[in-house]
C-alpha positions as CSV (number, residue, x, y, z in Angstrom):
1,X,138.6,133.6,160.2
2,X,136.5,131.1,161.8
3,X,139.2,128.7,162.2
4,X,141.4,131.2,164.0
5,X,138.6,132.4,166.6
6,X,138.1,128.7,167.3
7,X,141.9,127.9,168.5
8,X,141.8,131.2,170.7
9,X,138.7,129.6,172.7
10,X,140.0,128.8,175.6
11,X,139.3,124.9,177.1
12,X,139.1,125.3,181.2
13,X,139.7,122.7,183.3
14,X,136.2,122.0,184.1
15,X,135.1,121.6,180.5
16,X,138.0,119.4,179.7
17,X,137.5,117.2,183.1
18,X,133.8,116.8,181.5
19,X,135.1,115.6,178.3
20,X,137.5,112.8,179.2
21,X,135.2,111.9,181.9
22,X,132.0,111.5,179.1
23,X,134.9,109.2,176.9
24,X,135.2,107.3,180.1
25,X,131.2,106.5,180.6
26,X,131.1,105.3,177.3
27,X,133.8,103.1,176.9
28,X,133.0,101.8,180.3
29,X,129.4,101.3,178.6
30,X,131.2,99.9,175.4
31,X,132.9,97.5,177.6
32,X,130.3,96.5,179.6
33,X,127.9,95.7,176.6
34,X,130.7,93.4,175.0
35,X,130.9,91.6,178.1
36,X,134.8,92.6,178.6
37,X,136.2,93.1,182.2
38,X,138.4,96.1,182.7
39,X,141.6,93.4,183.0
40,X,140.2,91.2,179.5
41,X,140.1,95.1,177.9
42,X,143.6,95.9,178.6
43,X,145.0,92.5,178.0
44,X,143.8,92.7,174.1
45,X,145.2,96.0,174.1
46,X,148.6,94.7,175.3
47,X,148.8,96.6,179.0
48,X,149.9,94.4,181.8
49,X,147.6,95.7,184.4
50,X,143.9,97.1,184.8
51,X,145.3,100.7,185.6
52,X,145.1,102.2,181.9
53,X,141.5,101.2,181.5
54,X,140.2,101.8,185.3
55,X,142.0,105.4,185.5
56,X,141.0,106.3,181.8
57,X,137.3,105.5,182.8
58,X,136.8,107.0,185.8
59,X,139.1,110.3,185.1
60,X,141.3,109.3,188.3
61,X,144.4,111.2,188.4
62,X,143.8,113.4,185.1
63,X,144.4,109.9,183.2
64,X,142.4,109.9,180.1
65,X,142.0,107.8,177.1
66,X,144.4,109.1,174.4
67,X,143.0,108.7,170.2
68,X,145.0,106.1,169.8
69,X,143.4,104.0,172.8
70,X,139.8,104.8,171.6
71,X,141.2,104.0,168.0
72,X,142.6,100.4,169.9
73,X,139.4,100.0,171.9
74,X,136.8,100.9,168.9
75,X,138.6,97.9,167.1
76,X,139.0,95.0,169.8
77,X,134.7,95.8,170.5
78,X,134.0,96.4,167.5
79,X,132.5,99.7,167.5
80,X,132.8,103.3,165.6
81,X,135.0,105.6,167.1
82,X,132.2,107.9,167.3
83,X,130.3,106.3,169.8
84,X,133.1,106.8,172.6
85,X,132.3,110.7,172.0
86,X,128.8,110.9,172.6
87,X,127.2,113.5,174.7
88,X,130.7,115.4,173.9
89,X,128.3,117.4,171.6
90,X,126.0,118.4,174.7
91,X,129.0,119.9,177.1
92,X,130.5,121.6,174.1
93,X,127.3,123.1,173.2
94,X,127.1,126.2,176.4
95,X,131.0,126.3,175.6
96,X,131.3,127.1,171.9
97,X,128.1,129.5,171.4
């Protein structure tokens, strides 16, 4: 029963905005601390330009990292896929009381 009430709770746009935009900050972070440019990033992931990366980090245009891109990204730096969702926890928190 559980299961059910959770795929009725409706996502808005604002909560959803905040959750790719959290993904965003930390794989910018990620990045940063690896000492990756945005261009180096999306060369290793096989992209021919910056634009993935830059719009999935800032949000711009709705463009949002997908799971296979975090998958992609967790691997070429060397990180756990769980680090590119936290703080998720925190905006979920008000929303799923």
């Amino acid at each position: 029963m559980k299961q059910d009430k959770l795929l009725e709770l409706p996502f808005d746009e604002s909560v959803e905005e905040k959750i790719h935009r959290k993904i965003g900050e930390n794989v910018k972070k990620l990045r940063e601390k690896h000492g990756f440019t945005q261009m180096e990033l999306a060369q290793e992931l096989g992209f021919k330009s910056v634009s993935v990366i830059l719009q999935g980090e800032i949000y711009k245009n709705k463009q949002h990292f997908n799971i296979i891109h975090i998958a992609k990204i967790a691997c070429v730096l060397k990180e756990p896929v769980w680090k590119f969702f936290e703080g998720v926890d925190e905006i979920l928190k008000e929303k799923c009381k």
